[in-house]
C-alpha positions as a Markdown table, in Angstrom:
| # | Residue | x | y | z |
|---|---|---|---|---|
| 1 | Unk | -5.9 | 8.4 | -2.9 |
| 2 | Unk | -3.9 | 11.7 | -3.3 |
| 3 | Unk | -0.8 | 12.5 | -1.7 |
| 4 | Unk | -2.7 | 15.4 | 0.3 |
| 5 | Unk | -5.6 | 12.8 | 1.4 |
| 6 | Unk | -2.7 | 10.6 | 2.6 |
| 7 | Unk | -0.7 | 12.7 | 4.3 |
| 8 | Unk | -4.4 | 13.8 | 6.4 |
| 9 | Unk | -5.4 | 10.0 | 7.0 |
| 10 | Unk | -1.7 | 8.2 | 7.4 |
| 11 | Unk | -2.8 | 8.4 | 11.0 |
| 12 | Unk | -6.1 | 6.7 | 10.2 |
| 13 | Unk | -5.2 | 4.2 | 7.3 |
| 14 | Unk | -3.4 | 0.8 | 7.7 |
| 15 | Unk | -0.5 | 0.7 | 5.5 |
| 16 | Unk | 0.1 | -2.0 | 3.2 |
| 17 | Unk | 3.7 | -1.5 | 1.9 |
| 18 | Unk | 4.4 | -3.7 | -1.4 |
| 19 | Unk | 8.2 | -2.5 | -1.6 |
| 20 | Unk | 11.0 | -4.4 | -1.8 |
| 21 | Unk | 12.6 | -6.1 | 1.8 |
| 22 | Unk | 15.6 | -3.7 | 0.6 |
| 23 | Unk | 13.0 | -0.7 | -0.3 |
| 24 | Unk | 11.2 | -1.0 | 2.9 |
| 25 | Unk | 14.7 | -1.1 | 4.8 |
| 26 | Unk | 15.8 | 2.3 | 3.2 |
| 27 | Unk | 12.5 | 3.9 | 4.7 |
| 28 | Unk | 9.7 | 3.0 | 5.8 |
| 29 | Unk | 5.9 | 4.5 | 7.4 |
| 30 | Unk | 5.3 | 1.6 | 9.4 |
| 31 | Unk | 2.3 | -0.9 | 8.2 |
| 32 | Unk | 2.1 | -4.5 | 6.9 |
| 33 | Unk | 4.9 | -5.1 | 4.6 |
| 34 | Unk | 4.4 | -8.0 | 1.6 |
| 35 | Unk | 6.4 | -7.6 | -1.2 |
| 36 | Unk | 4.8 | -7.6 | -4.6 |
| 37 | Unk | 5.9 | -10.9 | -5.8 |
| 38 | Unk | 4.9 | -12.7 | -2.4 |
| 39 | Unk | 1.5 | -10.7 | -2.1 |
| 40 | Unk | -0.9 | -13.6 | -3.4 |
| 41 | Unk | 1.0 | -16.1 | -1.4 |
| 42 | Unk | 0.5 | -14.2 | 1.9 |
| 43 | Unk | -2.9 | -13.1 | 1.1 |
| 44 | Unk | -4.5 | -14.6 | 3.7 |
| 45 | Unk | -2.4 | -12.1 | 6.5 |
| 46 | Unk | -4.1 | -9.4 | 5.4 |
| 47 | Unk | -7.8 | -8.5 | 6.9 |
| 48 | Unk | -11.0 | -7.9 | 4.3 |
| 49 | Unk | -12.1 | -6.3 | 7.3 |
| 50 | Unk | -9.3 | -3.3 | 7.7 |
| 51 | Unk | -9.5 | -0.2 | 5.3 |
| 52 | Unk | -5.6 | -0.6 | 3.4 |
| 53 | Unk | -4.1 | 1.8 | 1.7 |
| 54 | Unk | -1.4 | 0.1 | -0.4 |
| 55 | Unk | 1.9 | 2.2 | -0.9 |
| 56 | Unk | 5.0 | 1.5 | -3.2 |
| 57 | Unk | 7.6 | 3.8 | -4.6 |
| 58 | Unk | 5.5 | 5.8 | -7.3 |
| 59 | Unk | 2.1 | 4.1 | -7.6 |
| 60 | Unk | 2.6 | 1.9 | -10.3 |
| 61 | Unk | 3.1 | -1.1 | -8.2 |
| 62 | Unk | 0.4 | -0.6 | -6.0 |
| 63 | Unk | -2.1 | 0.3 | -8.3 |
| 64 | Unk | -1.6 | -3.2 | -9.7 |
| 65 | Unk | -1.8 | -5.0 | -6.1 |
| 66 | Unk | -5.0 | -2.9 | -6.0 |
| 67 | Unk | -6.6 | -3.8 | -8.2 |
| 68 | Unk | -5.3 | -8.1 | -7.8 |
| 69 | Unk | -6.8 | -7.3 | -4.0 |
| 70 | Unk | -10.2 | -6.2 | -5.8 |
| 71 | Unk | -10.2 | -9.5 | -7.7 |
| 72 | Unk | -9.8 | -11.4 | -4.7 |
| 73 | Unk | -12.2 | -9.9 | -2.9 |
| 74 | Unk | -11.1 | -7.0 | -1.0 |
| 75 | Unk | -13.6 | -3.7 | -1.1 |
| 76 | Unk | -11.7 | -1.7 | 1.6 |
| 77 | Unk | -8.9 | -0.8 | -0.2 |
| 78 | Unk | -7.0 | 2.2 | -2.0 |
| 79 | Unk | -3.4 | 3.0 | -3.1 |
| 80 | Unk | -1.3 | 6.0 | -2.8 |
| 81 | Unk | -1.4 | 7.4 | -6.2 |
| 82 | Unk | 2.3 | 8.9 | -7.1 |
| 83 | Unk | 3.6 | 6.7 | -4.2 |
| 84 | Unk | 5.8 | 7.8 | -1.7 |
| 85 | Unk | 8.1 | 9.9 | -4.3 |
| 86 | Unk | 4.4 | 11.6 | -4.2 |
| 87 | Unk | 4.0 | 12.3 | -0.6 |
| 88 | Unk | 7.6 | 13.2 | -0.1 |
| 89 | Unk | 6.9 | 15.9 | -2.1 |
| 90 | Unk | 4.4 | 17.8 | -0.3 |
């Protein structure tokens, strides 16, 4: 998902933000927050049935927690591509 696709659903989206505890403390959008390295151990908090859009810094990190999610199962997911450092941008 673009920056420009976020910033029209963030209102309609459930965040998942993979930041760091420290990241997510600096600033935040709201949302679920798992950090990367915890994600597969707290897997089972986060709905199949929700549509995610996964958010880190600058889309790296969430492009590869996207596509782990896809291999586990999840369909209704997407990640902010450029991460926040994207949408801050606009």
């Amino acid at each position: 998902m673009t920056a420009s696709d976020f910033k029209a659903e963030l209102t309609h989206v459930n965040l998942l933000d993979i930041r760091t505890p420290r990241e997510w403390d600096d600033f935040n959008l709201g949302g679920f927050h798992v950090s990367l390295d915890t994600l597969l151990g707290r897997i089972d908090e986060i709905s199949k049935e929700k549509n995610w859009v996964i958010i880190c810094y600058n889309g790296t990190q969430s492009l590869i927690a996207l596509r782990l999610l896809n291999a586990k199962g999840f369909t209704n997911i997407d990640h902010l591509e450029g991460g926040i450092e994207a949408y801050l941008s606009l």
